[in-house]
RONU-931742 format. One line per 2 residues: their letters; for each residue x, y, z of N, C-alpha, C. Coordinates in Angstrom, 3 decimals, decimal comma. Each point is the difference from the previous one (the first is absolute). Layout:
N
A	X:Y:Z:X:Y:Z:X:Y:Z  ... .
// end
This chain:
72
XX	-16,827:0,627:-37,247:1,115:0,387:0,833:1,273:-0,252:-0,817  0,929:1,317:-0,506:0,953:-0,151:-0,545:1,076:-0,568:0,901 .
XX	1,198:-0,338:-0,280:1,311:-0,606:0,533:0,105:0,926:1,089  0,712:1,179:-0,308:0,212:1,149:1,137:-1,494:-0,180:1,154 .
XX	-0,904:-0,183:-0,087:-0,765:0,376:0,927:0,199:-1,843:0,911  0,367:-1,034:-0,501:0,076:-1,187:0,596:1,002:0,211:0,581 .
XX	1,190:0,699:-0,126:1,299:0,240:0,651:-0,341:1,059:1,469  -0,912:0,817:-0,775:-0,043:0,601:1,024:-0,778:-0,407:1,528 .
XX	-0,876:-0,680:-0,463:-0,998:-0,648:0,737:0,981:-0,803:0,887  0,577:-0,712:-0,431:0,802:-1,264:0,442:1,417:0,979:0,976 .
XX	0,068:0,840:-0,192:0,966:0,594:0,307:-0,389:0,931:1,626  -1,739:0,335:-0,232:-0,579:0,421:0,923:0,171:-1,364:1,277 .
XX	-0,464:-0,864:-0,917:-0,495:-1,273:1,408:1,204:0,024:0,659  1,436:-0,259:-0,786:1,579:-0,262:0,880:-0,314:1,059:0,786 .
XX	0,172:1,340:-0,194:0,136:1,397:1,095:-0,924:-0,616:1,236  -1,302:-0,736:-0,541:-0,672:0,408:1,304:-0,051:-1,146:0,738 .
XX	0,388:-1,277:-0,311:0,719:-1,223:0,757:1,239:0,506:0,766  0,721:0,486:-0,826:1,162:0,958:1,181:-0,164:0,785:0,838 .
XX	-1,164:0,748:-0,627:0,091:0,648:1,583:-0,714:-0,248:0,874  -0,733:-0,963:-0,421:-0,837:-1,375:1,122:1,129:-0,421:0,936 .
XX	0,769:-0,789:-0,620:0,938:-0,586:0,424:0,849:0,848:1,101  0,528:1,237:-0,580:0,564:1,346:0,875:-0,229:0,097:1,425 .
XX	-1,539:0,132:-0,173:-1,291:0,128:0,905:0,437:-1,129:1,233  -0,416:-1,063:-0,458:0,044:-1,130:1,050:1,765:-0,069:0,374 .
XX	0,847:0,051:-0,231:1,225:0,452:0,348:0,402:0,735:1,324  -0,675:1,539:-0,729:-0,441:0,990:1,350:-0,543:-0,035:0,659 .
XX	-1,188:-0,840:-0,097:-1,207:-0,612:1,156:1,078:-0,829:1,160  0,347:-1,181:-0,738:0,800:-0,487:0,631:1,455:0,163:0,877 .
XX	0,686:0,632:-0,543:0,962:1,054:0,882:-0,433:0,959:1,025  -1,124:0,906:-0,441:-0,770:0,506:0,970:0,025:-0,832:1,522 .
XX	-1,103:-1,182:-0,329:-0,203:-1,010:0,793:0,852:-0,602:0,828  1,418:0,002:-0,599:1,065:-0,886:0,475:0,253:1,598:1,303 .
XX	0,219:0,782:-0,928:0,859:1,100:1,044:-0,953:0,393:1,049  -1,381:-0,148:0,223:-0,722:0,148:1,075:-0,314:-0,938:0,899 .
XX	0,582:-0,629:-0,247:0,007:-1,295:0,741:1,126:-0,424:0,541  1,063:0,585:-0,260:0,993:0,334:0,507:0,529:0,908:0,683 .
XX	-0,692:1,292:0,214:-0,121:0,758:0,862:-0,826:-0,307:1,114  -1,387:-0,382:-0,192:-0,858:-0,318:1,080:0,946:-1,090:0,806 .
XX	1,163:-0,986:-0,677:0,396:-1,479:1,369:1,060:1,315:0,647  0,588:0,700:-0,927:1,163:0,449:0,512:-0,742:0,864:1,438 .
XX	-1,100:1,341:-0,334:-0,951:0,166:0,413:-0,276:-0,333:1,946  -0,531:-1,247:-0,190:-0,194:-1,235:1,335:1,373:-0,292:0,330 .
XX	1,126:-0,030:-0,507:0,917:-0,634:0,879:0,149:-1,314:0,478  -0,897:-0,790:-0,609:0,301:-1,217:0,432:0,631:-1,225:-0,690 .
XX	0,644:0,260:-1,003:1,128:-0,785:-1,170:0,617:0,781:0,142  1,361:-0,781:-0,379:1,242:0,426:-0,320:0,124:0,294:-1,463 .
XX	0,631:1,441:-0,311:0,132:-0,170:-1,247:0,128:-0,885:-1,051  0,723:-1,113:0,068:0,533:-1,074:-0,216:-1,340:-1,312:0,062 .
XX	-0,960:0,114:0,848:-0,929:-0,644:0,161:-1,102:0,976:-1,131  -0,490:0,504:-0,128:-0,500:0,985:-0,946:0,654:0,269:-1,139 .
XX	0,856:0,084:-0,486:1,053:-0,771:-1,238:-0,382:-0,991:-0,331  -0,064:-0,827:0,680:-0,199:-1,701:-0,415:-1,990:-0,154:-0,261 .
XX	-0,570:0,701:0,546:-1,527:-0,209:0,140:-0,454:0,745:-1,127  0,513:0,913:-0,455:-0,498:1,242:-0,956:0,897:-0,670:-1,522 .
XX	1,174:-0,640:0,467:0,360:-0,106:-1,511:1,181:0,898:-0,428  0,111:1,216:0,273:0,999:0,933:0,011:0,982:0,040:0,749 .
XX	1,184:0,489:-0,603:1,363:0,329:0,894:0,111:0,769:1,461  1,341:-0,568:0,657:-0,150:0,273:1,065:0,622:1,491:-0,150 .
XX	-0,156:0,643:-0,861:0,873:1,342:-0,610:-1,424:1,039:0,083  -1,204:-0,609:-0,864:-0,987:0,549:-0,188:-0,867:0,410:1,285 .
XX	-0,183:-1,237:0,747:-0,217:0,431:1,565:0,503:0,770:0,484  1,293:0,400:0,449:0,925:0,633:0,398:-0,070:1,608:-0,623 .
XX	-0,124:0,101:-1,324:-0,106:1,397:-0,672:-2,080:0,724:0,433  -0,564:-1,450:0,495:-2,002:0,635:0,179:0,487:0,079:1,270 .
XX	1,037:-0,547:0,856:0,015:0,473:1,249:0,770:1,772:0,808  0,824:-0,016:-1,254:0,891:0,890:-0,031:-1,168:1,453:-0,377 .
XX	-0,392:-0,189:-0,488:-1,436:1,133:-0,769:-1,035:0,338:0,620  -0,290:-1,346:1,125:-1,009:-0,242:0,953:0,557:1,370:1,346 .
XX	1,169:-0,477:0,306:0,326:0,654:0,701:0,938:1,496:-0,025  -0,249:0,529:-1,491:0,236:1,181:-0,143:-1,211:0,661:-0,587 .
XX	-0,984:-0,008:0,252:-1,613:0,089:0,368:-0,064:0,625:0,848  0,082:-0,982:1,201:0,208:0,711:1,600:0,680:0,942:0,480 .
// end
């Protein structure tokens, strides 16, 4: 294995740790934003209470609620 092909190799693994990494990112945002629709959803938190439980702004609630209800 010449130099160039160790670079390249090594260069493969970074790309595909990143876009591992990418991956679980979007998994996770996914996750966050459906789960934030489903409380908003039920109605039974306050935005502000669902803000605080989810981790996210009381801005972000407010914009899945805003979307929620231009759906309908």
């Amino acid at each position: 294995m010449n130099t160039l092909d160790v670079f390249v190799e090594k260069g493969i693994k970074i790309g595909q740790e990143k876009g591992r990494q990418e991956g679980r990112q979007e998994g996770r945002r996914e996750k966050t934003e459906n789960a934030v629709r489903n409380l908003v959803k039920a109605s039974i938190l306050t935005d502000e209470q669902i803000a605080a439980a989810l981790e996210v702004t009381v801005d972000y609630v407010v914009r899945i609620r805003k979307e929620l209800e231009s759906e309908n």
